[in-house]
C-alpha positions in Angstrom: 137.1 114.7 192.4 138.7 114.4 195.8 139.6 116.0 199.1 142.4 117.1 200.1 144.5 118.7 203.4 147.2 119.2 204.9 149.6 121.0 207.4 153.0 123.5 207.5 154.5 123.3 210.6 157.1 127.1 211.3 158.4 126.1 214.4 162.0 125.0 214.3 162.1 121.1 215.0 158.5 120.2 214.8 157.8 117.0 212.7 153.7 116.6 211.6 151.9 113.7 213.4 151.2 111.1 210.4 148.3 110.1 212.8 146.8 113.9 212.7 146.9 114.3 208.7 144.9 110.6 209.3 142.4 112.1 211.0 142.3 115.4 208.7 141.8 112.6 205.6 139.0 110.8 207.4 136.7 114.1 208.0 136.6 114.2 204.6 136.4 110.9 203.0 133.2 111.1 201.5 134.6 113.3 199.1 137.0 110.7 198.2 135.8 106.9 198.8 137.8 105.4 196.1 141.4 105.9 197.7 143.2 107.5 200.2 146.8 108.8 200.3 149.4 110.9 203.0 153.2 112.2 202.2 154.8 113.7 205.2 158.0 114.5 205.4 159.1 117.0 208.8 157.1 120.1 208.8 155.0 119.4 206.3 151.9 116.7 205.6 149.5 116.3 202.6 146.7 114.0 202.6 143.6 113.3 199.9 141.4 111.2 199.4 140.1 110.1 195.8 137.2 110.0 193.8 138.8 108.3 191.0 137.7 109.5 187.5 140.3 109.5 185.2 143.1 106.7 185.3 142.0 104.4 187.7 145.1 102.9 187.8 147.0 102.6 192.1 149.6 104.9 190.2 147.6 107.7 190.5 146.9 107.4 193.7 147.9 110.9 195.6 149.6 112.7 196.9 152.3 113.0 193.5 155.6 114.0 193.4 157.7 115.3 190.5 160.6 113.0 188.8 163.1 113.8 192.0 160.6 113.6 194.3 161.1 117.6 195.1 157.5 119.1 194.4 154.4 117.2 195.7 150.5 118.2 195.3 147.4 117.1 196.2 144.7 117.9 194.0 140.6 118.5 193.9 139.1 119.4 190.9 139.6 118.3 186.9 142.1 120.2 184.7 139.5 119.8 181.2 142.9 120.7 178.6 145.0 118.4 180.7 145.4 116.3 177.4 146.7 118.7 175.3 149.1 120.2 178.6 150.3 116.8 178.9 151.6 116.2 175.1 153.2 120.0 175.5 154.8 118.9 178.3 156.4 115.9 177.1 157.6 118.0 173.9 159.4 119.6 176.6 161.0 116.9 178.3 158.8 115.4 181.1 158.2 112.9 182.2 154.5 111.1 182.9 154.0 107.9 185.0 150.2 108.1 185.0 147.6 109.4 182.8 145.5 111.5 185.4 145.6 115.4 185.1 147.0 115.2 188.4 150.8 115.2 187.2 150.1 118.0 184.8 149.9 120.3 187.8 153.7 118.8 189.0 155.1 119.7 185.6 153.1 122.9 184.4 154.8 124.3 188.0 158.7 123.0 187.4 158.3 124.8 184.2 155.7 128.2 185.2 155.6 128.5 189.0 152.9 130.9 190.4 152.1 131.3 187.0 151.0 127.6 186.1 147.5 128.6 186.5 147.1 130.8 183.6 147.5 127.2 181.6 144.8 126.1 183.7 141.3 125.5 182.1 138.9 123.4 184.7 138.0 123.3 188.1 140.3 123.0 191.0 141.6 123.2 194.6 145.3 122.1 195.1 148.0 122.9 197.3 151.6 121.9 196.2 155.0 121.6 198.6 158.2 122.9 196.8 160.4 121.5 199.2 163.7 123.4 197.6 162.1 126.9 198.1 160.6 125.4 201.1 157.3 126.7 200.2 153.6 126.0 200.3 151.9 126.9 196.9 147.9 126.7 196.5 145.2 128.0 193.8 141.5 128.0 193.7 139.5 127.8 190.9 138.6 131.0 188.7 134.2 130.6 189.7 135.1 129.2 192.5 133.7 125.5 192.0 136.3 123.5 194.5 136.2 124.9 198.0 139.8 125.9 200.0 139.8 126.0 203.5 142.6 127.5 205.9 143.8 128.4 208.6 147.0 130.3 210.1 148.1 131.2 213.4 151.4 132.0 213.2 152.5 128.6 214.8 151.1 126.1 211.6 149.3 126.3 208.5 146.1 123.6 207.9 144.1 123.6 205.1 141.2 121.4 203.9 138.4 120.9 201.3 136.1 121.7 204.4 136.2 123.0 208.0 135.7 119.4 209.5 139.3 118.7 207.9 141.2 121.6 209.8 139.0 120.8 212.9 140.2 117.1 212.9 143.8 118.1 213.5 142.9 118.9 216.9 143.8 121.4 219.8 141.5 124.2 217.5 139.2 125.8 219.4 135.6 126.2 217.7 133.9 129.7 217.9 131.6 131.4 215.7 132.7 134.7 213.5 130.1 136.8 214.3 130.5 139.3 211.5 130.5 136.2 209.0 127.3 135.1 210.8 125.4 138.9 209.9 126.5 138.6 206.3 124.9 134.8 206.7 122.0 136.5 207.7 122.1 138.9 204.9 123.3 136.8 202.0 122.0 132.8 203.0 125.9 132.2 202.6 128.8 133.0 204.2 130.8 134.8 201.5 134.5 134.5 201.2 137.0 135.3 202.5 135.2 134.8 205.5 134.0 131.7 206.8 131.9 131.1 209.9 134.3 130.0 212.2 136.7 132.3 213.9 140.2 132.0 212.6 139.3 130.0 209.6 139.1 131.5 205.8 138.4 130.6 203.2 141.1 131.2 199.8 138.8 133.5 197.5 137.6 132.3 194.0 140.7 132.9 191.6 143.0 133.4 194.0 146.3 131.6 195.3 148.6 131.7 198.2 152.1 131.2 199.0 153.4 130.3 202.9 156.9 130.0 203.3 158.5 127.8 206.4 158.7 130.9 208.1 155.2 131.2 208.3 155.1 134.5 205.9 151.7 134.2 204.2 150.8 135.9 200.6 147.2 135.9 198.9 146.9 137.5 195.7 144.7 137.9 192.9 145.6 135.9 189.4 142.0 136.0 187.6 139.5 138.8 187.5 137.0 139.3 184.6 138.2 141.1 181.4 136.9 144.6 180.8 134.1 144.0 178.8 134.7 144.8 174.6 131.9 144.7 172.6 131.5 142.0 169.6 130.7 143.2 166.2 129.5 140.9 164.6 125.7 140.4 163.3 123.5 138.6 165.8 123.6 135.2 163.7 127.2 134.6 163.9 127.4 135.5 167.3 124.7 132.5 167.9 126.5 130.2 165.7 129.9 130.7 167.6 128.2 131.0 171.4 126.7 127.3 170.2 130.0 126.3 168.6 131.8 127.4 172.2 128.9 125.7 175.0 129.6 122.3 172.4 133.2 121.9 172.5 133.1 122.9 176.7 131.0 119.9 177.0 132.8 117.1 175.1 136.0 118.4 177.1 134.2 117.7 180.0 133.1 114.6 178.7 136.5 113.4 179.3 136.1 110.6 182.2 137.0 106.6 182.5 133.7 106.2 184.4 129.8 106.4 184.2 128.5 109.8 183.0 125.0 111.5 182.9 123.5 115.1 183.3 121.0 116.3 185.9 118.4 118.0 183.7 116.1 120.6 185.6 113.8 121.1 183.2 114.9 124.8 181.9 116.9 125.9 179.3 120.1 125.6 180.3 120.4 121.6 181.0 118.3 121.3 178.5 121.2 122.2 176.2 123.5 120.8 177.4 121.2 117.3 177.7 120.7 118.0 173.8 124.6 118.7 173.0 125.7 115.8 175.1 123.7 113.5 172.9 125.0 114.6 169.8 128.8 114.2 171.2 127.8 110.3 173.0 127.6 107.4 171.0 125.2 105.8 173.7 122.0 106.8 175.6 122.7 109.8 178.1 121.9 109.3 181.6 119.3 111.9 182.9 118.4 113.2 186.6 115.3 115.2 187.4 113.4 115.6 190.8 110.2 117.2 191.7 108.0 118.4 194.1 104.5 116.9 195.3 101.6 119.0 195.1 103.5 122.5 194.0 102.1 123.6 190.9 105.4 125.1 189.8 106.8 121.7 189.0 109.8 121.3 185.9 109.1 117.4 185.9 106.6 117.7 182.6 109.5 120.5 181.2 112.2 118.0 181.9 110.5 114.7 180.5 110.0 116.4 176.8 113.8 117.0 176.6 114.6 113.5 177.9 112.2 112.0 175.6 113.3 114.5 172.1 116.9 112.7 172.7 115.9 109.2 174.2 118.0 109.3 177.4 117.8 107.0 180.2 115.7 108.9 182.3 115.7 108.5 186.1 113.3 110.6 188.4 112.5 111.6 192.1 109.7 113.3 193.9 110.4 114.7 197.1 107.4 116.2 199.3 108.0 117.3 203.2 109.4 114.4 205.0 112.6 115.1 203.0 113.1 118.0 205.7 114.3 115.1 207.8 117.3 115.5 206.2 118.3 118.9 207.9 121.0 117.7 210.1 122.7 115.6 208.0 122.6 118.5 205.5 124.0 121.1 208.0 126.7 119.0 208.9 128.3 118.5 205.4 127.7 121.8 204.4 130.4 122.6 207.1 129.0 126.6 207.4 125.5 127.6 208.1 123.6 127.4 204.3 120.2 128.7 203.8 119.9 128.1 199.9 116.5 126.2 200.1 117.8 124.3 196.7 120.4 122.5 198.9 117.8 119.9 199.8 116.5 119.1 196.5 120.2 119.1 195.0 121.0 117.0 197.5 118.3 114.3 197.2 119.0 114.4 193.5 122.7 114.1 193.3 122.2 110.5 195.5 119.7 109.5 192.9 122.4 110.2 190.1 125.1 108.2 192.0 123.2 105.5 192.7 123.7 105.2 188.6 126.9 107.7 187.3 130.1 109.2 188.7 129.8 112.2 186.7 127.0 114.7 185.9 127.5 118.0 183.9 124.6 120.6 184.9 123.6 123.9 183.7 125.2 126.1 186.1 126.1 129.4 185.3 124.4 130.6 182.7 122.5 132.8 184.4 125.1 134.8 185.8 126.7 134.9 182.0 123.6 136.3 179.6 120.7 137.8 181.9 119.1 135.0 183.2 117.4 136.2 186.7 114.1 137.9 186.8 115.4 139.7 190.0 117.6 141.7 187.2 114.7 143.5 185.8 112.8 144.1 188.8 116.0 145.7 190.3 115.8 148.1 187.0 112.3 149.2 187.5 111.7 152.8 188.8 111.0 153.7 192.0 109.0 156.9 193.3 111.2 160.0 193.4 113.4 158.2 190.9 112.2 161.3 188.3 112.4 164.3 190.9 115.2 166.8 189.8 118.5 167.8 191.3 119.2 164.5 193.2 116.3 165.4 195.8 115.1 162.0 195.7 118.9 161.5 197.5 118.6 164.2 199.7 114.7 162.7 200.8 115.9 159.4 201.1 118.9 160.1 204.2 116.2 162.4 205.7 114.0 158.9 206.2 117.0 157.2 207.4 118.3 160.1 209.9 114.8 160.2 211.2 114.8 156.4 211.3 117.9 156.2 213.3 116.1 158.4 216.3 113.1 155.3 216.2 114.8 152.5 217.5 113.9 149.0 215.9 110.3 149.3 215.3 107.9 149.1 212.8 108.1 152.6 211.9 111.9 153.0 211.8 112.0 150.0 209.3 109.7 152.0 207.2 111.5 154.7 207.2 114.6 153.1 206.7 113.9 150.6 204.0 111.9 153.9 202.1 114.8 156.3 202.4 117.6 152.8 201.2 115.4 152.9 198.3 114.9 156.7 197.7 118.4 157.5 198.6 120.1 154.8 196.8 121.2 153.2 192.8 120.8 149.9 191.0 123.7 148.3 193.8 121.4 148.6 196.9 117.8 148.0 195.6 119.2 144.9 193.9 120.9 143.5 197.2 118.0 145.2 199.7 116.0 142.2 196.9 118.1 139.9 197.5 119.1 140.1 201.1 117.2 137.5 203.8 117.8 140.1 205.9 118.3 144.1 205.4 119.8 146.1 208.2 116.5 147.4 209.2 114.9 143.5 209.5 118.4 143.1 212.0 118.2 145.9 214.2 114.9 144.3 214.9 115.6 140.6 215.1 119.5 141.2 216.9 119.5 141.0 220.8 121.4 144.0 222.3 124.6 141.1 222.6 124.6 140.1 218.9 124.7 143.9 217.9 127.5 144.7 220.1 129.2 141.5 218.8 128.6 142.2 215.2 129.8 146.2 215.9 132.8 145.0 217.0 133.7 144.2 213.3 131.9 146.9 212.0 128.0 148.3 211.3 125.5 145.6 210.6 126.0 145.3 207.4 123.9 145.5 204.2 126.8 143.1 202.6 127.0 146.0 199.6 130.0 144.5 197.2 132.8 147.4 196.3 131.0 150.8 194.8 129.1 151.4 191.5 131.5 151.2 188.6 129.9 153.7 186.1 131.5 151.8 183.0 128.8 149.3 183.4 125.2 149.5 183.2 122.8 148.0 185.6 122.7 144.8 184.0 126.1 144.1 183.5 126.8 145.0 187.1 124.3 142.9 188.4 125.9 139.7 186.5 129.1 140.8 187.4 127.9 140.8 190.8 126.5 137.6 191.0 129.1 136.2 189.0 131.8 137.1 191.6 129.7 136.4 195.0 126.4 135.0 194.4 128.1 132.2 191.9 131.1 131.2 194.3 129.6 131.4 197.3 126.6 129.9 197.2 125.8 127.7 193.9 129.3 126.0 193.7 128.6 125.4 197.6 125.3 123.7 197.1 126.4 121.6 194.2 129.9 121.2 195.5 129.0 119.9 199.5 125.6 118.2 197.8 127.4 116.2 195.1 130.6 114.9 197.4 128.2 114.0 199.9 127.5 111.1 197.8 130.9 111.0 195.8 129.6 112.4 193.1 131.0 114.6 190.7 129.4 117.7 189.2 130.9 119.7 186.1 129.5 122.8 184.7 130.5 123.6 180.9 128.8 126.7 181.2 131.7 128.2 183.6 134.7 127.4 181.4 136.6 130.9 181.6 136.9 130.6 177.9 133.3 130.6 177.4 132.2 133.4 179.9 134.4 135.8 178.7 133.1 135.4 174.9 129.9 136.1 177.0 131.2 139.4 178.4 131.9 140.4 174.6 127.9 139.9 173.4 125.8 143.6 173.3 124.0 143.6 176.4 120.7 143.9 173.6 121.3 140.0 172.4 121.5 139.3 176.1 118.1 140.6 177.2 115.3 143.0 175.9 114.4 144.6 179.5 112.6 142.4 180.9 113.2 138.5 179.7 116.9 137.6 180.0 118.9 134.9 177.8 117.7 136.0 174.8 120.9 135.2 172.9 120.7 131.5 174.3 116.9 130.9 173.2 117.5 131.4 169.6 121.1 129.9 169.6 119.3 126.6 170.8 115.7 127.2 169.2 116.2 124.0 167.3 117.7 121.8 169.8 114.7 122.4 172.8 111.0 122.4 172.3 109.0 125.6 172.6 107.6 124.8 175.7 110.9 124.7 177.5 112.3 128.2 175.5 109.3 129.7 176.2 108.5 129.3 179.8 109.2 131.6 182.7 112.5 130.6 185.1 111.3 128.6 187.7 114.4 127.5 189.7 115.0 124.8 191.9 113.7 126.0 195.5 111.1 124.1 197.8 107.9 124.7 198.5 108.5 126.6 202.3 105.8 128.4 203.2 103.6 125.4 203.4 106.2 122.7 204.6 106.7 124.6 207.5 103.3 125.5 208.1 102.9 121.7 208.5 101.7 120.0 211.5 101.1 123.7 212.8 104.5 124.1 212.6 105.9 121.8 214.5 109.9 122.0 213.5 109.9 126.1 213.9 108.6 125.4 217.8 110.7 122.7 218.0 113.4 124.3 217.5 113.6 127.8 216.9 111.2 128.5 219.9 112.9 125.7 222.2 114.7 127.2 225.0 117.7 126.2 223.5 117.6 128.6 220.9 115.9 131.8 222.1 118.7 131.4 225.1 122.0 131.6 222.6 121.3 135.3 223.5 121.7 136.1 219.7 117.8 137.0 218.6 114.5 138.5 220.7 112.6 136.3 221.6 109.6 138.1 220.8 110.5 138.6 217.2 111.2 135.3 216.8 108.2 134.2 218.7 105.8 137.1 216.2 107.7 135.3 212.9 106.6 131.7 213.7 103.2 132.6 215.0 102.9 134.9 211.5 104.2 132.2 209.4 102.0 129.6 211.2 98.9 131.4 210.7 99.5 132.3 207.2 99.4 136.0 208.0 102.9 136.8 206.1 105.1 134.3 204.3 108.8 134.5 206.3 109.8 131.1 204.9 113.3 132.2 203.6 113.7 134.1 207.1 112.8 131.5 209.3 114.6 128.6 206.9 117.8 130.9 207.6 117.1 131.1 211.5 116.1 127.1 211.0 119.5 126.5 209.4 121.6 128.2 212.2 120.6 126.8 215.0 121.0 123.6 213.6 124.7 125.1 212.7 125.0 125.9 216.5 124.0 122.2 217.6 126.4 120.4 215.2 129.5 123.0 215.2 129.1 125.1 218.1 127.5 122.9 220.8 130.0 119.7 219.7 127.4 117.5 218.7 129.2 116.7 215.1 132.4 118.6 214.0 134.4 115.5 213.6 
């Protein structure tokens, strides 16, 4: 795991500063502590640093060139078949000087070009120079596990693992995307291609890009998931090869010349892969679990039978409200405002695990694959008007949200509104009006008269609704295809991505290997779930590798406790700092919603914890981004 950047230079006679891709390497060497290493040659500069994890050898040190020195890359991200791609390769006449899956990526593009990534089974960020076509290649990882920064003016090209890369290069002005902050607001994340700076994007997952010296840029799509074809095969095979598959994606990511353990939440999914690992190791696996003090919804207990069925070396931490501390330091890796509570205890467990392993495989994923959120079914359940005849439940439902629109922002309009979303719309919108932090009738109530008219300018506040209803799926399928395309990228491979290099750490998830999720997408959506409990097909593929009492329990997830941390001490961070005068002047919220939220949340009177951890998390953004205090 490592980080890389880099700069393309289109005007005529411009040579890249080694100094500037210096600076680009050291925003971002905590993703890479082990080594660091910078080609430039004219227009063009490629730095990375390197968490080294397979052949620890100098040799592999990067950037790598090809045999004639022609092609270069820098690389972040594992390539899982690299073995196998390596032994093709040299059946076809290359030449390795390392072992690291790093060269692969050289070769595979001598012999495929754009498309080399079809070959390509792990996770990964890179961005390759061709300096005969005098191009700039780059991919990004089908789920969307390594991040890809970028930026292009017309003048240069950077890119980076994070925004703090592109930012070191200097002479970039730093101003917030106002339409990417509303779908913030909306989503917790920032999804792609946007990112929250203005003039910065982000390479969507399964995507790649071409710039030529000219500056002529391409993004295109090379991955989307297959149309789905049912399997036919009777429900016991089906288990037997689903078990067979999540087996053999573990030992290939069991592949690494340093320490390796798994984080182990306590629920199904790293639960199996905990037991699988210890069938595949020929020692004791390492084990990471954190919980919460006082919270009765704790997975410690869950976590402990599975690490003491297989004997692992079990480590543990228990994090309780002083851990909020960590904010800042949070904010400022994460690079883009983040508001996934989970950050902080994935955080705080990821620098338990490297205190002890490079290398941790988790659980991730599987969710999004066979039915696993309970949000799923409560998005299926009827709503009133749902049986009325002749689509008047429609026709009712923009009534409410015409008369809404005459109300203004009150209490009444969001009523209306929110009751007319609901009557008036499918599966698509009461599933992301669940989902949202913020729905458009929360916004027109929270936005200053500014914010609106900034956020208009990129078009209406925005319920962040993906493209429309595809009738060839049902509700179910949708809603995991969903999540599996915006929810997954966007925000868990963010929190377990920035969480894990923070501490240069890396995280695999066998559960994402393409092969394996699109078997998934070929199991009868009645294996996957019966209604209303999801992962059905998991439970009784793994019955006898987990005890009952982890099969059997309710998803619990791996969020904080909120409500009461920040009812703590009266609330003394949400005065502090949402209702300093620092904040409520940005000119972005009223103050008097913000003031009613804090004083509601204080008093117990409603529970805004997710709201109010999003506003929390922005203005810390603002401080560290915006206001200078820590971009470098």
């Amino acid at each position: 795991m490592c980080g890389l950047c880099g700069v393309l230079l289109f005007d005529g006679g411009s040579e890249v500063m080694r100094s500037r891709l210096e600076s680009m390497c050291h925003a971002i060497a905590h993703r890479g502590p082990d080594a660091q290493g910078i080609h430039v040659a004219d227009a063009v500069g490629l730095g990375q640093t390197r968490l080294s994890v397979i052949d620890l050898s100098d040799a592999a040190v990067p950037p790598l060139a090809n045999e004639d020195r022609t092609v270069w890359v820098v690389f972040n991200g594992e390539i899982y078949n690299f073995q196998g791609l390596t032994e093709a390769l040299k059946r076809r006449g290359h030449q390795f000087s390392t072992r690291s899956d790093t060269e692969v990526l050289l070769h595979l593009y001598e012999d495929y070009g754009l498309e080399m990534v079809h070959h390509l089974q792990g996770m990964f960020a890179f961005a390759l120079w061709d300096h005969k076509r005098r191009r700039l290649f780059a991919a990004r990882d089908r789920f969307g596990e390594k991040p890809f920064f970028y930026r292009h003016d017309g003048h240069s090209f950077l890119f980076g693992s994070a925004v703090r890369a592109i930012m070191a290069y200097g002479g970039i002005a730093v101003a917030p995307d106002w339409v990417a902050i509303d779908r913030y607001l909306t989503h917790q994340y920032v999804p792609s291609p946007l990112s929250a700076f203005a003039g910065i994007a982000k390479l969507p997952p399964g995507h790649q890009l071409v710039v030529d010296g000219s500056g002529a840029l391409t993004v295109t799509r090379y991955w989307t998931p297959e149309p789905q074809k049912m399997a036919r095969d009777e429900p016991e095979a089906l288990q037997g090869e689903l078990l067979r598959r999540i087996r053999e994606s573990i030992r290939l990511r069991m592949v690494a010349d340093v320490p390796l353990g798994a984080l182990l939440s306590g629920g199904i999914d790293s639960g199996t892969v905990v037991a699988l690992m210890a069938g595949l190791s020929s020692r004791p696996v390492q084990t990471f679990s954190l919980g919460f003090a006082n919270q009765k919804a704790d997975e410690l207990p869950f976590a402990r039978e599975v690490a003491r069925r297989y004997d692992t070396q079990h480590h543990e931490l228990t994090l309780d409200s002083s851990s909020m501390a960590l904010i800042p330091e949070l904010v400022r890796h994460y690079n883009e405002p983040f508001a996934d509570p989970s950050a902080l205890p994935t955080w705080c467990v990821s620098k338990l695990a490297r205190e002890h392993v490079t290398v941790a495989l988790t659980g991730d994923g599987a969710d999004e694959c066979f039915a696993g959120y309970a949000n799923y079914a409560k998005a299926m359940r009827p709503v009133w008007g749902d049986g009325w005849p002749g689509g008047v439940n429609k026709r009712v439902g923009r009534l409410l949200e015409r008369l809404a629109s005459g109300l203004g922002s009150g209490g009444v309009a969001a009523f209306l509104e929110k009751n007319g979303a609901r009557l008036g719309g499918g599966i698509p919108e009461r599933f992301l009006e669940r989902m949202a932090i913020f729905n458009p009738w929360d916004k027109r109530g929270l936005y200053s008269d500014q914010m609106l008219a900034w956020v208009s300018e990129g078009g209406e506040v925005s319920s962040g609704l993906p493209p429309p209803w595809d009738p060839g799926l049902d509700g179910w399928e949708w809603m995991m295809r969903h999540d599996q395309s915006n929810y997954l990228p966007d925000c868990l491979m963010v929190k377990s991505d920035c969480a894990s290099m923070a501490h240069g750490l890396e995280l695999r998830a066998p559960m994402l290997d393409h092969t394996l999720v699109t078997f998934a997408a070929t199991l009868p959506q009645s294996l996957k779930h019966d209604g209303i409990r999801g992962k059905n097909i998991v439970r009784d593929a793994v019955a006898g590798l987990l005890p009952d009492s982890v099969l059997n329990k309710p998803k619990t997830g791996f969020g904080i406790p909120l409500g009461s941390w920040l009812r703590e001490q009266d609330g003394k961070l949400l005065r502090e700092v949402l209702l300093s005068e620092r904040a409520l002047g940005r000119g972005i919220f009223r103050p008097e919603t913000v003031r009613r939220m804090v004083a509601e949340q204080i008093a117990g009177r409603r529970n805004r914890g997710r709201q109010l951890w999003a506003l929390l998390i922005l203005e810390y953004w603002f401080r560290a981004f915006i206001d200078a205090e820590g971009v470098g």
